[in-house]
PDB file of N, H, CA, C and O in Angstrom:
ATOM      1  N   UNK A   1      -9.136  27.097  24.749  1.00  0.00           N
ATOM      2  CA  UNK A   1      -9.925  26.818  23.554  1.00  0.00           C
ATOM      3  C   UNK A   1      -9.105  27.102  22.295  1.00  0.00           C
ATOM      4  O   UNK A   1      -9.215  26.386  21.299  1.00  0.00           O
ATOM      5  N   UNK A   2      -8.154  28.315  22.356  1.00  0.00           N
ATOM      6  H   UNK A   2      -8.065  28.896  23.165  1.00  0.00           H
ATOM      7  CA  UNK A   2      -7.719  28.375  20.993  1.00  0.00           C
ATOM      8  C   UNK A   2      -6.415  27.402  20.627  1.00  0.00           C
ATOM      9  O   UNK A   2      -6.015  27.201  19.480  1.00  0.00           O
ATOM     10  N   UNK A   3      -5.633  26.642  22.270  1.00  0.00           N
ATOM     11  H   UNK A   3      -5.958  26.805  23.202  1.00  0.00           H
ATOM     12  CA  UNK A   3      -5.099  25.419  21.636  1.00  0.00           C
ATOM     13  C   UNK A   3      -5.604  24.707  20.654  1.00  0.00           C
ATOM     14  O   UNK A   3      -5.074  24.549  19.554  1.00  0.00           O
ATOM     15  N   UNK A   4      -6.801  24.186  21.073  1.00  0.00           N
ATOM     16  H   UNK A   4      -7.232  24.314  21.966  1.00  0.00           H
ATOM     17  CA  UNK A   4      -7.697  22.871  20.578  1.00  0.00           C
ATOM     18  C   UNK A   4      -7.994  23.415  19.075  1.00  0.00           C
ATOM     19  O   UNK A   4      -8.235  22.620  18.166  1.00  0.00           O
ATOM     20  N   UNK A   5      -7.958  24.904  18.858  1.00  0.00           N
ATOM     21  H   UNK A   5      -7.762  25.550  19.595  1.00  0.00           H
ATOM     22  CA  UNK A   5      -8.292  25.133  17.289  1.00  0.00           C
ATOM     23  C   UNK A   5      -6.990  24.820  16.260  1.00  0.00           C
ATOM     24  O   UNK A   5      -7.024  24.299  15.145  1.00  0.00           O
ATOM     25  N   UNK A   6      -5.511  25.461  17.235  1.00  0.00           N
ATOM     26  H   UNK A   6      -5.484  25.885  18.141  1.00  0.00           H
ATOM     27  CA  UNK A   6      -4.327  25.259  17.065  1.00  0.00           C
ATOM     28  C   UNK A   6      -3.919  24.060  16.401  1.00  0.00           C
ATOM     29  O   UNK A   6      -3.248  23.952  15.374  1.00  0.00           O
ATOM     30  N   UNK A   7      -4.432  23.148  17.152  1.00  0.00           N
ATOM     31  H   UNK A   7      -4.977  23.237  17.986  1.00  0.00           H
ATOM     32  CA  UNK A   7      -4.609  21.565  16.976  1.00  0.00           C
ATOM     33  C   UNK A   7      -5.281  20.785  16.147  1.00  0.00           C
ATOM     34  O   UNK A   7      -4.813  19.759  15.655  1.00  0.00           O
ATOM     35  N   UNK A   8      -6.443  21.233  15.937  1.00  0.00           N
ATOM     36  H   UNK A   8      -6.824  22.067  16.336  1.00  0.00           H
ATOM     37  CA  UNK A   8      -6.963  20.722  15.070  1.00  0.00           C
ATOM     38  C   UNK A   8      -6.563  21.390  13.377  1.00  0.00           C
ATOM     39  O   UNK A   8      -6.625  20.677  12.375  1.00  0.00           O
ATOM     40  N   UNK A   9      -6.289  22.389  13.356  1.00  0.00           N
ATOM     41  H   UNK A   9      -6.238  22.967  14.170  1.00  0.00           H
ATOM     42  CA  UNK A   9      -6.122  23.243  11.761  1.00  0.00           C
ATOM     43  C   UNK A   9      -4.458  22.737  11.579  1.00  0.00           C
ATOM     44  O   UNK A   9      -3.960  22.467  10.486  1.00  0.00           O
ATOM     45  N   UNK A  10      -3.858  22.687  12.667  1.00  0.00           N
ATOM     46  H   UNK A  10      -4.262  22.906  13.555  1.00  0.00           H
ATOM     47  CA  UNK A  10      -2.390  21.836  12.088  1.00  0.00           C
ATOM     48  C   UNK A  10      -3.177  20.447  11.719  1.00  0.00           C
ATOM     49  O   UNK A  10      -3.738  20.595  10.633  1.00  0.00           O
ATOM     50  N   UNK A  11      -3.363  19.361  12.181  1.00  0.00           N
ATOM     51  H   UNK A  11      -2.907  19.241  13.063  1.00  0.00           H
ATOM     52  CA  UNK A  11      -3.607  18.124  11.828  1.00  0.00           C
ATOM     53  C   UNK A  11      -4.622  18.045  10.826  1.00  0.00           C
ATOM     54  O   UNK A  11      -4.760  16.912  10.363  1.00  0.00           O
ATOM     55  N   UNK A  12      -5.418  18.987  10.332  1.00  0.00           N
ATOM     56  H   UNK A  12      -5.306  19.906  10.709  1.00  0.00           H
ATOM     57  CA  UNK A  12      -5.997  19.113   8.994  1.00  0.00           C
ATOM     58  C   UNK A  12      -4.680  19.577   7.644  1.00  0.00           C
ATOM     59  O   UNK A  12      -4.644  19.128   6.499  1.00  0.00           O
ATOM     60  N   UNK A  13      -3.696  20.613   8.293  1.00  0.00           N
ATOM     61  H   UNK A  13      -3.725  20.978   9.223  1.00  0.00           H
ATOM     62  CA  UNK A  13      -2.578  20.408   7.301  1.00  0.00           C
ATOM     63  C   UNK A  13      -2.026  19.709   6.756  1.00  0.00           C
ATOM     64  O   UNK A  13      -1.916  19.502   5.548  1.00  0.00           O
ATOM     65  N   UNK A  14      -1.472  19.111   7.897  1.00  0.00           N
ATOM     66  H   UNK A  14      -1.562  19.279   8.879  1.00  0.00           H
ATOM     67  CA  UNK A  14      -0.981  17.633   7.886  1.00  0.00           C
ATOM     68  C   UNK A  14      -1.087  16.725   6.995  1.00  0.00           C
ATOM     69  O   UNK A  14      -0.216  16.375   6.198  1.00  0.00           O
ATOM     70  N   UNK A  15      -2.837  16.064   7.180  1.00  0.00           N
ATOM     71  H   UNK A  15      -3.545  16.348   7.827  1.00  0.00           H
ATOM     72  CA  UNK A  15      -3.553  15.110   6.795  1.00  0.00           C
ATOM     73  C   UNK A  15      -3.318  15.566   5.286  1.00  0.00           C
ATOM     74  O   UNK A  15      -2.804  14.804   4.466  1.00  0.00           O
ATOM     75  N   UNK A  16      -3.796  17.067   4.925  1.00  0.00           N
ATOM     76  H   UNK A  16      -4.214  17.685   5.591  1.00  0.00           H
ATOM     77  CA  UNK A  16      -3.570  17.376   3.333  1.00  0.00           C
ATOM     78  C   UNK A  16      -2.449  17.270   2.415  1.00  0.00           C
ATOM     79  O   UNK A  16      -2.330  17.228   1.191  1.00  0.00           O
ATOM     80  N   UNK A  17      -1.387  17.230   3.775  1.00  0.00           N
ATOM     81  H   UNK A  17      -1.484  17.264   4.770  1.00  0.00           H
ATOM     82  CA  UNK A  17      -0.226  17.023   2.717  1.00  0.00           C
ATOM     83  C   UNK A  17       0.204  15.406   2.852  1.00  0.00           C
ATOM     84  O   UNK A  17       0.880  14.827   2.001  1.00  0.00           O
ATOM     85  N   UNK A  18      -0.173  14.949   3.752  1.00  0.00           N
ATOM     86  H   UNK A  18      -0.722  15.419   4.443  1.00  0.00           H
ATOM     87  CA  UNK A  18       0.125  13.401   3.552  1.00  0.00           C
ATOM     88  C   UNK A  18      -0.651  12.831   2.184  1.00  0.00           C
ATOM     89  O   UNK A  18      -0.136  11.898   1.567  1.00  0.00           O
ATOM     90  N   UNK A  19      -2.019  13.476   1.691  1.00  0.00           N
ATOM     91  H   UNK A  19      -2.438  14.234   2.192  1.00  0.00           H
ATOM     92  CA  UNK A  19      -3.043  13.564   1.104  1.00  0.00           C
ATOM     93  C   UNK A  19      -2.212  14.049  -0.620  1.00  0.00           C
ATOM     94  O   UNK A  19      -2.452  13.436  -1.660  1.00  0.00           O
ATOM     95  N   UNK A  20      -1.649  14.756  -0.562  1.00  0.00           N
ATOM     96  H   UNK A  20      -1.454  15.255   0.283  1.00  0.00           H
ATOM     97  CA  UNK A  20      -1.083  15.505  -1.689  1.00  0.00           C
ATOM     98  C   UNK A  20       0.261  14.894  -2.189  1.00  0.00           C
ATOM     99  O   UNK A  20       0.864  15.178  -3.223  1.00  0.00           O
ATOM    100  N   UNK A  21       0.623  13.922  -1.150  1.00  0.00           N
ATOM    101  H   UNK A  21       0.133  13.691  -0.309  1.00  0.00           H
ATOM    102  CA  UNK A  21       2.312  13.727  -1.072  1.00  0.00           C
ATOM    103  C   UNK A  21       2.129  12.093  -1.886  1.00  0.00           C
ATOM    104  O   UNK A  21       2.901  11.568  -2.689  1.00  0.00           O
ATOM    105  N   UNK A  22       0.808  11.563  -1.329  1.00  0.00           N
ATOM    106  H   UNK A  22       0.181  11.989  -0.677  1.00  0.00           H
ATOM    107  CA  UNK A  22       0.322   9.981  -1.433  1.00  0.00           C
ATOM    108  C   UNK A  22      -0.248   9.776  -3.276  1.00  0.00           C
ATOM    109  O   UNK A  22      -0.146   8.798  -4.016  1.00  0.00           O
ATOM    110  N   UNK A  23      -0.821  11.101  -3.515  1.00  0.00           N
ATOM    111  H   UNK A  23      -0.904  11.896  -2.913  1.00  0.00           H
ATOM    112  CA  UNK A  23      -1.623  11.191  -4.521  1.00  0.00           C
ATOM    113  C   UNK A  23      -0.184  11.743  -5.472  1.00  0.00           C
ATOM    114  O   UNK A  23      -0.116  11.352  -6.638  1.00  0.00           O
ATOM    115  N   UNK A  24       0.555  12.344  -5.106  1.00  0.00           N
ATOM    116  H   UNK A  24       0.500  12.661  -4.159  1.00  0.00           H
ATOM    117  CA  UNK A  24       1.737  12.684  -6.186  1.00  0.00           C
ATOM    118  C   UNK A  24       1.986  11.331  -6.395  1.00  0.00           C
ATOM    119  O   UNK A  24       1.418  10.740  -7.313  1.00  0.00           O
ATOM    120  N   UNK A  25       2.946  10.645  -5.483  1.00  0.00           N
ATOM    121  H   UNK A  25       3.408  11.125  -4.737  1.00  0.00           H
ATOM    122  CA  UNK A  25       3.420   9.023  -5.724  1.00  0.00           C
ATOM    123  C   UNK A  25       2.797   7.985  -6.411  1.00  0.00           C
ATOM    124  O   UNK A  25       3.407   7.014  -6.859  1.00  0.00           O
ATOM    125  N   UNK A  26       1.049   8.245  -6.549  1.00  0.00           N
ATOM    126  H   UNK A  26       0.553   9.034  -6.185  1.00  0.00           H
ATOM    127  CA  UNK A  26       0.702   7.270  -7.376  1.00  0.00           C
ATOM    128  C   UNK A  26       0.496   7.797  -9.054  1.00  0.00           C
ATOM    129  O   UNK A  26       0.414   7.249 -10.152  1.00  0.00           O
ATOM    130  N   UNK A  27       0.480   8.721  -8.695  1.00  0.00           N
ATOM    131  H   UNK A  27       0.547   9.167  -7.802  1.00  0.00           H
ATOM    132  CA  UNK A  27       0.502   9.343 -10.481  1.00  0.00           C
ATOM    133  C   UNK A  27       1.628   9.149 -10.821  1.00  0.00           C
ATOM    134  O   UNK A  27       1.805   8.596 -11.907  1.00  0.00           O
ATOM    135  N   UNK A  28       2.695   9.513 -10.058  1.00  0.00           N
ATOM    136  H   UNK A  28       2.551   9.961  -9.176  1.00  0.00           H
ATOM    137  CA  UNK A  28       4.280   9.498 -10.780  1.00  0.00           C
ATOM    138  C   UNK A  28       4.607   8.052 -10.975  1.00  0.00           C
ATOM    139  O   UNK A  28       5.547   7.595 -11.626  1.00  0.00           O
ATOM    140  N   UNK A  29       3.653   7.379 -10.286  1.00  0.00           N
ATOM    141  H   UNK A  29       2.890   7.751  -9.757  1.00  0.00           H
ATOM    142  CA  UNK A  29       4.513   5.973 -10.831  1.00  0.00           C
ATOM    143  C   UNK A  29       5.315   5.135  -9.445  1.00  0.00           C
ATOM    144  O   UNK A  29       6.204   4.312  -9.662  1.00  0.00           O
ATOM    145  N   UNK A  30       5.069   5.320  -8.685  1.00  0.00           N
ATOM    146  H   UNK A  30       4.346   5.989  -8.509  1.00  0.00           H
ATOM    147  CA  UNK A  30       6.016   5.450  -7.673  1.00  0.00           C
ATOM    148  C   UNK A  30       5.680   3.556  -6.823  1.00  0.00           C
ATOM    149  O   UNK A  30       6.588   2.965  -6.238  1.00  0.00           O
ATOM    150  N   UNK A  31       4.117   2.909  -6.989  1.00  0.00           N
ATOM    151  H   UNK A  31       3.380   3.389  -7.464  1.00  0.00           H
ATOM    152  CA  UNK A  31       3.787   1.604  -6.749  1.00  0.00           C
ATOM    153  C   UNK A  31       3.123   1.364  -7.385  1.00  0.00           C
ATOM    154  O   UNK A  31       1.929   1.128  -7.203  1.00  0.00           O
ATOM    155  N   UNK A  32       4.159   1.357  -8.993  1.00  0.00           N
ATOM    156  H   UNK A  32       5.129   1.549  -9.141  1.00  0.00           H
ATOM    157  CA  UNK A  32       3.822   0.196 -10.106  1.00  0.00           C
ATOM    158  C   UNK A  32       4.601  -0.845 -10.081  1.00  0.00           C
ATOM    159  O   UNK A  32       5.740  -0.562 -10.451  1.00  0.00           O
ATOM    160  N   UNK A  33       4.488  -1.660  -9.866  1.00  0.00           N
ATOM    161  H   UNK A  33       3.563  -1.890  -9.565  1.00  0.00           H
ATOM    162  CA  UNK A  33       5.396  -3.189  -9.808  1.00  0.00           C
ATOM    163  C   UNK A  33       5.359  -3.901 -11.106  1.00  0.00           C
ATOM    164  O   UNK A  33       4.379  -4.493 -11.559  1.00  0.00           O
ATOM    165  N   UNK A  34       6.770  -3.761 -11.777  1.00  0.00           N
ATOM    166  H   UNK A  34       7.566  -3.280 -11.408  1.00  0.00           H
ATOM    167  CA  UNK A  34       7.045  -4.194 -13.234  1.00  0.00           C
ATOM    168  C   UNK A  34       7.623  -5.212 -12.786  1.00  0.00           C
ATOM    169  O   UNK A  34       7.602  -6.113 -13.624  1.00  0.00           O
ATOM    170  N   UNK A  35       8.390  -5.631 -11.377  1.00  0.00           N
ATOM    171  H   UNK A  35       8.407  -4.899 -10.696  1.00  0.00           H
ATOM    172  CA  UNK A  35       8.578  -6.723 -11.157  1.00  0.00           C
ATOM    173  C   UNK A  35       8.280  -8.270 -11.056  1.00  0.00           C
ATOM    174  O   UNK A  35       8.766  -9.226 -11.661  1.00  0.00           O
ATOM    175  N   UNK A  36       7.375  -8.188 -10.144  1.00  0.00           N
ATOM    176  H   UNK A  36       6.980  -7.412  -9.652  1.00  0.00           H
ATOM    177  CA  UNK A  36       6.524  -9.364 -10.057  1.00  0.00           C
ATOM    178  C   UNK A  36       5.516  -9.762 -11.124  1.00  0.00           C
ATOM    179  O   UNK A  36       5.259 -10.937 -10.865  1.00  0.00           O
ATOM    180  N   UNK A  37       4.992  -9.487 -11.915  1.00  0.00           N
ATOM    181  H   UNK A  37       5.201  -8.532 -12.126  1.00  0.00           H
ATOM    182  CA  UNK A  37       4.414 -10.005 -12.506  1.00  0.00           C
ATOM    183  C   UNK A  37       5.221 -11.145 -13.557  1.00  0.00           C
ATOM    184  O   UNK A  37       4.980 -12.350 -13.628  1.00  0.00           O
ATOM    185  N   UNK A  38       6.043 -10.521 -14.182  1.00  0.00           N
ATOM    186  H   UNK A  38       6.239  -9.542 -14.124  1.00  0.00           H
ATOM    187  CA  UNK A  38       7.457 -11.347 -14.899  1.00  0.00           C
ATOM    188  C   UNK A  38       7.972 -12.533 -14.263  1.00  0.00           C
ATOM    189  O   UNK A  38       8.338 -13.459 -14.986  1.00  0.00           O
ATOM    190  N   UNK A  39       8.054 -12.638 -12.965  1.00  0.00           N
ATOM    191  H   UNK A  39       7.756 -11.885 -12.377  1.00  0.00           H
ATOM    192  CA  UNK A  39       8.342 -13.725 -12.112  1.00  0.00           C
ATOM    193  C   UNK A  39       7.566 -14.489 -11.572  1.00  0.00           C
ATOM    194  O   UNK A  39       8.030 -15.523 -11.091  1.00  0.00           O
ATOM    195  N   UNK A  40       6.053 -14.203 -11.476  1.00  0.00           N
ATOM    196  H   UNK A  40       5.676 -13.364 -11.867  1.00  0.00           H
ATOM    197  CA  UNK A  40       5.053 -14.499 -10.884  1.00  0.00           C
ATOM    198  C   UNK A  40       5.083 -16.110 -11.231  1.00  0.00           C
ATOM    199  O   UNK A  40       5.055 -17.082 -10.477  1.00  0.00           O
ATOM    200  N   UNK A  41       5.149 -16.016 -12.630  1.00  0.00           N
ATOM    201  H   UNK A  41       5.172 -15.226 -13.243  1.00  0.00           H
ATOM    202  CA  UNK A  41       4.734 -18.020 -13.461  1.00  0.00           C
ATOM    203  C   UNK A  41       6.215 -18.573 -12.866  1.00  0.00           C
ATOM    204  O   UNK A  41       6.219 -19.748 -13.230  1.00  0.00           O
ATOM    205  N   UNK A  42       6.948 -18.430 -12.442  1.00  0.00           N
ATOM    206  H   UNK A  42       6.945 -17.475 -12.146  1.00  0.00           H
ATOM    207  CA  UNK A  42       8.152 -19.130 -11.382  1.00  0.00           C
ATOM    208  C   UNK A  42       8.213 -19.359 -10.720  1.00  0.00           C
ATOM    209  O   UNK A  42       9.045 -20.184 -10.343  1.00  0.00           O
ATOM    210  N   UNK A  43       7.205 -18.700  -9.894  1.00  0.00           N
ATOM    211  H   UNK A  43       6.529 -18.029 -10.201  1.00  0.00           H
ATOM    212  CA  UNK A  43       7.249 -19.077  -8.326  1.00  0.00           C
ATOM    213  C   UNK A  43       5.482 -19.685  -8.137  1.00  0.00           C
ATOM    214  O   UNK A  43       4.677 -19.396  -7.252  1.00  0.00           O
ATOM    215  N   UNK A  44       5.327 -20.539  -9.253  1.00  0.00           N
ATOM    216  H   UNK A  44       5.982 -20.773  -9.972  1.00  0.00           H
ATOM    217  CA  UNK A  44       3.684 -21.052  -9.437  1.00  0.00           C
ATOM    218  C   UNK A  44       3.156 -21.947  -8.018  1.00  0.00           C
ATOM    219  O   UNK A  44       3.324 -23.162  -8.123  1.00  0.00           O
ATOM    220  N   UNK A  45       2.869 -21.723  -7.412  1.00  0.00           N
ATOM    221  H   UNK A  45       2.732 -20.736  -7.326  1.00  0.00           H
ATOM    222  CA  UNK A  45       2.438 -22.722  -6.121  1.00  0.00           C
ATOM    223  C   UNK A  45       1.149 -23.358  -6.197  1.00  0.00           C
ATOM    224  O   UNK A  45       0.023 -22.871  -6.299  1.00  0.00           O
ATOM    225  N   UNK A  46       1.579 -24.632  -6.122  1.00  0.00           N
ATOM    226  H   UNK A  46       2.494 -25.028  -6.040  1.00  0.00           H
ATOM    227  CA  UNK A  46       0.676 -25.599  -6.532  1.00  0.00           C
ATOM    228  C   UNK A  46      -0.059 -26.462  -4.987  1.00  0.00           C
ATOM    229  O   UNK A  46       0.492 -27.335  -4.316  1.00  0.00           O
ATOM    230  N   UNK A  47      -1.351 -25.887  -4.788  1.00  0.00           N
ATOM    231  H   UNK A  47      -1.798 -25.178  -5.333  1.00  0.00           H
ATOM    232  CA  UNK A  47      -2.195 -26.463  -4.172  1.00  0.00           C
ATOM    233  C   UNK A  47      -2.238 -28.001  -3.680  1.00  0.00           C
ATOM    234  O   UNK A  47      -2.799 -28.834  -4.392  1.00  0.00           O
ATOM    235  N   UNK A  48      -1.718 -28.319  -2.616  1.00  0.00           N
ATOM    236  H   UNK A  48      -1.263 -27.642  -2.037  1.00  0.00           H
ATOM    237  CA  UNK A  48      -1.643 -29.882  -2.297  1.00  0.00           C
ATOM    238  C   UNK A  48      -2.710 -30.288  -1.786  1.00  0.00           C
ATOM    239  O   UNK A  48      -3.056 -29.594  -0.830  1.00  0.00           O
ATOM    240  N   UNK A  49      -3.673 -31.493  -2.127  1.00  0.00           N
ATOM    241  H   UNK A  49      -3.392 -32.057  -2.904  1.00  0.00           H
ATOM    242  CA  UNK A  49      -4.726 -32.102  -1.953  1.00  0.00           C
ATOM    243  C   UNK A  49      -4.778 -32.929  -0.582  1.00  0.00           C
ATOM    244  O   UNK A  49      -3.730 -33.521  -0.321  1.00  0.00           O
ATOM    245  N   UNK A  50      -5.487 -33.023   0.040  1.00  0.00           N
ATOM    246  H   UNK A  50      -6.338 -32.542  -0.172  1.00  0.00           H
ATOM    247  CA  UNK A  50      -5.734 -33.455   1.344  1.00  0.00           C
ATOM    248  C   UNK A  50      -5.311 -35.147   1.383  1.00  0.00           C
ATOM    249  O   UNK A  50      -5.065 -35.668   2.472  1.00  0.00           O
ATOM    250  N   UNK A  51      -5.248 -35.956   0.091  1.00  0.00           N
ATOM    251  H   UNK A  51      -5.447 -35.533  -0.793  1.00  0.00           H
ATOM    252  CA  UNK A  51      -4.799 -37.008   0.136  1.00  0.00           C
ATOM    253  C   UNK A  51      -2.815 -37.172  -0.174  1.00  0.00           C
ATOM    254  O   UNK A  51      -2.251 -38.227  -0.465  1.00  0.00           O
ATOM    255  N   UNK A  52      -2.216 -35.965  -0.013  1.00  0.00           N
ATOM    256  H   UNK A  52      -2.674 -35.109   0.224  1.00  0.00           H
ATOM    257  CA  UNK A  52      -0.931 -35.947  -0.379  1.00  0.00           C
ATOM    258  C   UNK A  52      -0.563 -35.307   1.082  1.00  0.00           C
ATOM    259  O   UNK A  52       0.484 -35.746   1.559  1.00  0.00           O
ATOM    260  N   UNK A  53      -1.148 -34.495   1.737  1.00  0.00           N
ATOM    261  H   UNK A  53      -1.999 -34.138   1.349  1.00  0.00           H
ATOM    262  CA  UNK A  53      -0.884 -34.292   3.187  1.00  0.00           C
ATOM    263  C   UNK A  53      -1.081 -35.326   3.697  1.00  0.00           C
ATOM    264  O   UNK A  53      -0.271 -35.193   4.615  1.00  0.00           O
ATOM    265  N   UNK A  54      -1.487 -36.228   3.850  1.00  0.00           N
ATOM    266  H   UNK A  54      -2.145 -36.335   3.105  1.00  0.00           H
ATOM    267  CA  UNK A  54      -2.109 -37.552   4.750  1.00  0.00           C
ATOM    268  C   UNK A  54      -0.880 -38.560   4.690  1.00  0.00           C
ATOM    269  O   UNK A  54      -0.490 -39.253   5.630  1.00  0.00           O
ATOM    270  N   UNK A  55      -0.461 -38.522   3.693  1.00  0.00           N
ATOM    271  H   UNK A  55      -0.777 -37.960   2.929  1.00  0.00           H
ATOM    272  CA  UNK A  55       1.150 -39.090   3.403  1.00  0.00           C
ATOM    273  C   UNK A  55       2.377 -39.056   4.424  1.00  0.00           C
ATOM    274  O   UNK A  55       3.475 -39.496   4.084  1.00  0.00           O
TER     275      UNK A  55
END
């Protein structure tokens, strides 16, 4: 029985620091994409109509 407590209070650690580690990265900035948006109108993909597939 005191495995299973062993076990479970590590994987509650765990979870908190994956929890703490995920939540640092988005405050710091870490998946803001300054990229794509700038490029986005370049790579514009234009919807082909069912009478231009039939072609």
């Amino acid at each position: 029985m005191s495995v299973i407590l062993i076990l479970i209070i590590t994987s509650i650690v765990v979870a908190v620091v994956f929890l703490v580690a995920f939540t640092w990265a988005v405050k710091s900035g870490q998946y803001d994409d300054t990229y794509s948006p700038s490029v986005r109108m370049l790579f514009d993909d234009k919807k082909k109509s069912t009478a231009d597939a039939d072609k």
